[in-house]
C-alpha positions in Angstrom: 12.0 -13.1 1.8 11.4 -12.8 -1.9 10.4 -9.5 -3.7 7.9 -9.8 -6.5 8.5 -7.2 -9.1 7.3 -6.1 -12.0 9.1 -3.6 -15.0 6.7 -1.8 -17.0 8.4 0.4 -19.7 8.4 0.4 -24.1 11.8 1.4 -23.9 14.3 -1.6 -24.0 17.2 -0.1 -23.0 15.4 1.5 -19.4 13.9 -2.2 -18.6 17.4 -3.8 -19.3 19.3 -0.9 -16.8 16.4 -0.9 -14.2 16.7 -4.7 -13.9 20.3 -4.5 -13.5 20.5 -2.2 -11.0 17.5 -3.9 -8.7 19.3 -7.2 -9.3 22.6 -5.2 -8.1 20.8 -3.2 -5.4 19.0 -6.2 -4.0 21.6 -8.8 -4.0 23.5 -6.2 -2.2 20.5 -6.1 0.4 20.8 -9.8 0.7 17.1 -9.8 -0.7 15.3 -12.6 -2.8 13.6 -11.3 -5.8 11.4 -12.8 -9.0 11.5 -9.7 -11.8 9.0 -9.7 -14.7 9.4 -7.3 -17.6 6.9 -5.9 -20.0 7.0 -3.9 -22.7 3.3 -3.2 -23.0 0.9 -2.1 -20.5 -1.6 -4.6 -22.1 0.5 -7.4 -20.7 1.3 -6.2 -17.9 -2.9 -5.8 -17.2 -3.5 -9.4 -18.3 -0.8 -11.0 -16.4 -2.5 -9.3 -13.0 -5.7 -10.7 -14.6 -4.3 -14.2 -14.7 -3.6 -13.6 -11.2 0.1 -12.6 -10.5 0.4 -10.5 -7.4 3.5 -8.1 -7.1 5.2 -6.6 -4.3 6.6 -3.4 -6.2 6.2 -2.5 -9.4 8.2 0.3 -11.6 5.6 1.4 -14.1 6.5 4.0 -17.1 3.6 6.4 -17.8 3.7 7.1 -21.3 3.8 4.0 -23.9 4.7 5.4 -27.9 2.5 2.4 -29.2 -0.1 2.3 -26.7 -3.7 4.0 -25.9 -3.2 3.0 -22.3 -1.4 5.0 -19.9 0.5 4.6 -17.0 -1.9 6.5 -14.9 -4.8 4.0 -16.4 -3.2 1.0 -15.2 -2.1 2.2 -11.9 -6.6 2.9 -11.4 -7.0 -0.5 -12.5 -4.4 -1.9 -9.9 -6.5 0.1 -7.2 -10.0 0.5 -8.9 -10.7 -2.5 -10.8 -8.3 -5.1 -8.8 -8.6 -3.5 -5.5 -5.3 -3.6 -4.6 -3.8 -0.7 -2.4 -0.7 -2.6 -1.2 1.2 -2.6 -4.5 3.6 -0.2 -4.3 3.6 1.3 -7.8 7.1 3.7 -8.3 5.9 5.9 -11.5 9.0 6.8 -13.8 9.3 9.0 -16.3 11.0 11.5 -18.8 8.5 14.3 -17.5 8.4 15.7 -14.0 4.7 17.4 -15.3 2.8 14.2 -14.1 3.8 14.4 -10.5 -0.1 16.0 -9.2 -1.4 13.5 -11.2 -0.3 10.4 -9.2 -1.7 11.6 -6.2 -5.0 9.4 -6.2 -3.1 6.6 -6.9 -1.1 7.1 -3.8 2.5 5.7 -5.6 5.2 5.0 -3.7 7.6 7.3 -5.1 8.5 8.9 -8.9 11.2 8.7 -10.6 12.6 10.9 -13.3 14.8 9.4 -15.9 17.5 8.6 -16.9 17.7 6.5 -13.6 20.7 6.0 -11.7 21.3 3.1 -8.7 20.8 6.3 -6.4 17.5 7.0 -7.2 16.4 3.4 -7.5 17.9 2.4 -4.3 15.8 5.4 -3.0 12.8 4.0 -4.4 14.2 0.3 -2.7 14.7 1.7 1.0 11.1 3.5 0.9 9.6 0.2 0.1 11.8 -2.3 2.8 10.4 1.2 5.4 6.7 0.8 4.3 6.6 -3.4 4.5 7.8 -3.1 7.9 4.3 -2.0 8.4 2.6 -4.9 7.3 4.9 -7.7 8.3 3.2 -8.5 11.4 0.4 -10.7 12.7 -3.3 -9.1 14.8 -3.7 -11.9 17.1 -6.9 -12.7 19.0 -8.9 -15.5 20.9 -12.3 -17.4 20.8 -12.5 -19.3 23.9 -9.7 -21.7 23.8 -8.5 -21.2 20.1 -6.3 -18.3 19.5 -5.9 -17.1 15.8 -3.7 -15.0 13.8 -4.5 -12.2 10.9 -2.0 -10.7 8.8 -1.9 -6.8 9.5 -1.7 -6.1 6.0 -5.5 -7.5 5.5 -7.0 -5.3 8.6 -8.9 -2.2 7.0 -10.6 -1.2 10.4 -12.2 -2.6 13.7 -15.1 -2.3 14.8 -16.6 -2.1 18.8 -20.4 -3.3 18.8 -21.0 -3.6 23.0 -18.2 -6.4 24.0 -17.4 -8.0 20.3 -15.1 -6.7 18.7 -15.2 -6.9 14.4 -12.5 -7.1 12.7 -13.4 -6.2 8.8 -10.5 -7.6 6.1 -9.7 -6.5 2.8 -11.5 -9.2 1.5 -14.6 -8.3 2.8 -14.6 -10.7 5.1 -15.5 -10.1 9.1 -14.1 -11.8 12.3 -15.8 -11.3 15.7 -14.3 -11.8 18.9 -14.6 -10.7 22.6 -12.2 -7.6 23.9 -12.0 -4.2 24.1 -11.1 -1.6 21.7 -9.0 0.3 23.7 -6.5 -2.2 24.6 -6.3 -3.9 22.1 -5.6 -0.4 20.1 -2.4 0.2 22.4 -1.3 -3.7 22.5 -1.1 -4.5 19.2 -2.2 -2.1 16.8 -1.0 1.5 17.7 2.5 0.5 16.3 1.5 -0.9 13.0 0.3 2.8 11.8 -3.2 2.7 13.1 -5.5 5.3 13.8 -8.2 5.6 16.9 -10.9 7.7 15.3 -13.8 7.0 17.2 -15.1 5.3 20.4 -16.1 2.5 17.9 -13.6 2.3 15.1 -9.5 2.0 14.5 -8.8 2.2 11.3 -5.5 1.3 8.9 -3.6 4.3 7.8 -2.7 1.8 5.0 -6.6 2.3 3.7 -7.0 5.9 4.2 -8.1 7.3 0.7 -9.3 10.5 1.9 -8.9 12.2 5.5 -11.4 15.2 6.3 -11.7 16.9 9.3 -14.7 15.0 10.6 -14.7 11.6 8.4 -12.2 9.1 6.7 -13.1 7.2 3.7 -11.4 4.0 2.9 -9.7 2.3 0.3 -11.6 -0.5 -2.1 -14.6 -0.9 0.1 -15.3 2.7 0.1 -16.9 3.4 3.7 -16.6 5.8 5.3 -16.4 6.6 9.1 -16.8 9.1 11.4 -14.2 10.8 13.4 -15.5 11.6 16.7 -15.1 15.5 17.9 -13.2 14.9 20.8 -10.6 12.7 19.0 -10.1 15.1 16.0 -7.3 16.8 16.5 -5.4 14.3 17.9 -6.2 11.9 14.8 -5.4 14.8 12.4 -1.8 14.9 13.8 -1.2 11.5 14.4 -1.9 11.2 10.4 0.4 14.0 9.8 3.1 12.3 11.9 2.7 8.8 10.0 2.7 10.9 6.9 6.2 12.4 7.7 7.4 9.2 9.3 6.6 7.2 6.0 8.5 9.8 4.0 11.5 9.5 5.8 
């Protein structure tokens, strides 16, 4: 395994202890790893642009010779790019920005100066959530059996006997089963969420959880939570909530 990761800060001194200590932490952890360091939040935006994809990224907020923000670059990542699997760690001089992270849905935030503690913290939250998409949906047409990354399942859909799997990429695939079991064989584990009759859904794409709906992540839909599953859903969100913050 090899961690992609990016350091986003204008101060020199921060990016050259933050890539010591990940470099310490991770060859502790027996962990591959690629590190890229910018100094400018305009690099940082046209190296995604060019198409590098990173695993984690540590992402100051404020930049001294710089219009863009921290904050703006962390809504392109998930607005513009329509990625919601980066984890982002925010750090920062100021604990003020905290509320304002929240659409952004960072993995953690980190106050400096930064210490191997808190970074390692940062570290162990991530190895916890990419247990969650490691694994592989599997599912059968006819004789053919094929495998989907969990990571790319936003939700599945029942229509009669087909079931429809819709990906991140806005792609569909349709197959024969039932919801139901295949909610408690393979999916149930991986942090998904029986809503309806008709739909699982990814926790992982959750943007907004109301008391009757859930809207999702990049594609925007948003699907209905059926009354007799509400309160059940509601605190099986709260538990993965908790769980992920352990």
């Amino acid at each position: 395994m090899t961690l992609f990761i990016a350091i986003c800060d204008d101060e020199i001194q921060i990016c050259g202890s933050l890539e010591k200590i990940l470099i310490d932490i991770l060859d502790k952890l027996n962990i591959g790893y690629e590190i890229d360091v910018f100094s400018t939040p305009e690099e940082l935006c046209l190296r995604i642009n060019e198409g590098s994809n990173y695993d984690l990224m540590f992402l100051d907020i404020e930049f001294a010779k710089s219009n863009i923000t921290g904050i703006e670059v962390g809504q392109f990542i998930r607005d513009t790019n329509h990625n919601h699997l980066m984890s982002i760690v925010y750090i920062s001089w100021h604990a003020t920005y905290a509320l304002q992270l929240f659409k952004i849905r960072p993995l953690d935030f980190l106050v400096k100066p930064l210490n191997e503690l808190k970074v390692e913290s940062a570290i162990t939250a991530y190895l916890k959530t990419m247990h969650f998409w490691s694994g592989n949906f599997t599912y059968t047409k006819g004789h053919d059996t094929f495998n989907i990354k969990i990571k790319d399942i936003t939700y599945l859909e029942s229509d009669d006997r087909k079931l429809i799997i819709h990906l991140s990429n806005g792609q569909k695939e349709v197959f024969y089963g039932t919801l139901k079991e295949i909610y408690h064989a393979q999916l149930e584990r991986y942090d998904f969420l029986f809503i309806h009759a008709k739909y699982v859904v990814n926790y992982d794409y959750i943007a907004v959880m109301k008391y009757d709906v859930v809207t999702l992540f990049g594609c925007h839909t948003t699907l209905p939570i059926s009354q007799p599953k509400r309160k059940e859903v509601r605190t099986h969100y709260m538990d993965i909530l908790a769980k992920r913050r352990k």
